[in-house]
C-alpha positions in Angstrom: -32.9 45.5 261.0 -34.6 42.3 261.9 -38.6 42.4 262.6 -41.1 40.0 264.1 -44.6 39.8 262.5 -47.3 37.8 264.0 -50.8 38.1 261.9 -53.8 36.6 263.9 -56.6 35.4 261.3 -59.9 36.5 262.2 -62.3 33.8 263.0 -63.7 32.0 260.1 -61.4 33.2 257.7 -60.2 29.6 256.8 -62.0 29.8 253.3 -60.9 33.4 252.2 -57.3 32.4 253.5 -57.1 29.1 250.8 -58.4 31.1 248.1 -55.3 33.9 248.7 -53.0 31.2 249.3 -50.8 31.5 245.8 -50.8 35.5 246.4 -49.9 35.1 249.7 -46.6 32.8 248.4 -46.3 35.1 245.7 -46.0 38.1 247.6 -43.9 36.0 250.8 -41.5 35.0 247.5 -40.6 39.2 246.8 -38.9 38.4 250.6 -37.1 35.4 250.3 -33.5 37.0 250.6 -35.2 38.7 253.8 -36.7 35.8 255.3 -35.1 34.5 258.6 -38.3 32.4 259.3 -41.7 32.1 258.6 -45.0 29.3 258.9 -48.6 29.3 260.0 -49.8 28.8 263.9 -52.6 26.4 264.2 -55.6 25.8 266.6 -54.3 23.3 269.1 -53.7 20.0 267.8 -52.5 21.7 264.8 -55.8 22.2 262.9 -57.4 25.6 261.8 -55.1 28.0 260.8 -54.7 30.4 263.2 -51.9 32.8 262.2 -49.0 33.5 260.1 -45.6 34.1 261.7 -43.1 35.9 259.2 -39.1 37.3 260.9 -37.4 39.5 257.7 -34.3 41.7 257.7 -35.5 45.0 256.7 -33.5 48.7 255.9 -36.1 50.0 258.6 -39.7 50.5 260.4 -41.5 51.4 257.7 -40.0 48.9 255.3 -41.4 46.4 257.9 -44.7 48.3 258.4 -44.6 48.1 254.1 -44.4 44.2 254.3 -46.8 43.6 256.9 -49.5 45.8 256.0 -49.4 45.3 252.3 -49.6 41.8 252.7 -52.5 40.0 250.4 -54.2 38.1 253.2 -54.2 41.6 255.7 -55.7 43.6 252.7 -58.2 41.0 251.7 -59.2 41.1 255.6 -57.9 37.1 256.8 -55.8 38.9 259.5 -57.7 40.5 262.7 -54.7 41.8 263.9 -50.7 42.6 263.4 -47.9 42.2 265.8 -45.2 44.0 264.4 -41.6 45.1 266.6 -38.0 45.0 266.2 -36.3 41.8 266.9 -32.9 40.4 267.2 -31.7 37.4 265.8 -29.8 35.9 269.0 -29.4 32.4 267.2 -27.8 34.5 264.2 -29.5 31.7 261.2 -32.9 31.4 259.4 -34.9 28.3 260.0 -33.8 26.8 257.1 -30.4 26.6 258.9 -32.2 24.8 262.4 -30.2 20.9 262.4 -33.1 19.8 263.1 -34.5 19.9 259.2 -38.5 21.4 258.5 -40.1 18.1 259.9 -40.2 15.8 262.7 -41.3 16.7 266.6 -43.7 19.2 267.5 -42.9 23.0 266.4 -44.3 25.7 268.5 -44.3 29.8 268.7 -43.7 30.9 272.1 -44.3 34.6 272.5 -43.7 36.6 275.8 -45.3 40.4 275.9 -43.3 42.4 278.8 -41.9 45.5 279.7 -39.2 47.3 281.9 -36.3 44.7 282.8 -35.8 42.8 280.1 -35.1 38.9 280.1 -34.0 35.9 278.2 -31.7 37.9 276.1 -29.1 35.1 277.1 -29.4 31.6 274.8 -30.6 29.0 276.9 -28.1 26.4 277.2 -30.4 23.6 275.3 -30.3 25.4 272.1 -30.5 22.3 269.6 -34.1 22.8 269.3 -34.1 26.5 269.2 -35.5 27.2 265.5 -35.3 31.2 266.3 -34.8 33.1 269.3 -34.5 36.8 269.9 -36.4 39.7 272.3 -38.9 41.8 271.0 -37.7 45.5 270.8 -39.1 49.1 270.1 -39.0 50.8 266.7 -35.5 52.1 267.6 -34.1 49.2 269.6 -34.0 50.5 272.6 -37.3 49.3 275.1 -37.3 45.6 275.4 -41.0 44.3 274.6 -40.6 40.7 275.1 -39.7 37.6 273.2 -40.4 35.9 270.3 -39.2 32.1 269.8 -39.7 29.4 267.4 -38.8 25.7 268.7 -39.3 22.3 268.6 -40.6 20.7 272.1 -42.0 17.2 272.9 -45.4 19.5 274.1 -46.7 23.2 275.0 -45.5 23.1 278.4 -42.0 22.8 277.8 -42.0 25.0 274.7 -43.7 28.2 277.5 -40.4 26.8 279.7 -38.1 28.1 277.3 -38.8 31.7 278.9 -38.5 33.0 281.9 -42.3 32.8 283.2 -42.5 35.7 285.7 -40.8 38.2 283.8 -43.7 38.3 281.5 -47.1 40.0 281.4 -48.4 37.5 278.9 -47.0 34.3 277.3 -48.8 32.7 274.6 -47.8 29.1 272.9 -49.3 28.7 269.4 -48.8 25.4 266.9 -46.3 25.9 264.5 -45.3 24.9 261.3 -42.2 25.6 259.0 -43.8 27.7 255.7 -43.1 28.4 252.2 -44.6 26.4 249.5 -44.7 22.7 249.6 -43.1 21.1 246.9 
């Protein structure tokens, strides 16, 4: 089963987050067979820190619930809040498999919160700079929650255009990067 997780850093948790950084790898590393994607969102402009955006193949909900909550930078309090829900790998690779490579253009979370009919379960038909696509679903797959997407876009604008705009309660575009340690 494949699960979104969004952590939201509380506000001025930039310090605390550097100091957990090696037992946030550390812990990330215990996934890296389960890893489809994962990075940081940043402030716009790509500044603060502003999130951390991990998609894992896990047996089930509480594996996933496991992951998130357990995570160094949640228990030492960097995280505000969790976004955690099923989620289906429409692209079928991890980023590490996106042509595009880890660098070069601007990267951006795109996250639509919805309910009833669900949309965009379809791949666009510009899918070169997809990074990861896939709706948002209920513990047990069956209610369609939204979307969560990961793509490279010359700026916010077109990355939000990659959903459907008004079949959406909410969609929020965040800076991101490609994570994992740096070499």
């Amino acid at each position: 089963m494949e699960f979104f997780c969004y952590h939201r850093d509380r506000p001025d948790s930039v310090a605390l987050r550097d100091e957990l950084l090696e037992r946030h790898w550390s812990y990330m590393d215990r996934y890296g067979k389960e890893m489809i994607a994962r990075g940081p969102t940043f402030a716009v402009g790509g500044g603060t820190p502003t999130g951390s955006v991990h998609i894992v193949d896990l047996p089930d909900p509480t594996a996933a619930r496991t992951f998130a909550f357990d995570e160094p930078n949640y228990q030492a309090g960097v995280y505000r809040d969790v976004l955690l829900r099923r989620w289906r790998n429409l692209l079928g690779r991890t980023m590490w498999d996106f042509p595009g490579g880890r660098a070069g253009g601007n990267r951006y979370l795109v996250l639509g919160l919805g309910s009833g009919q669900a949309a965009d379960l379809v791949l666009p038909p510009d899918r070169d700079e997809l990074i990861a696509y896939g709706p948002l679903l209920s513990d047990d797959g069956a209610a369609w929650l939204g979307a969560a997407v990961l793509v490279r876009a010359p700026d916010p604008e077109t990355a939000r255009a990659v959903l459907t705009a008004d079949r959406y309660a909410d969609i929020e575009v965040h800076d991101w990067e490609f994570g994992g340690r740096r070499s």
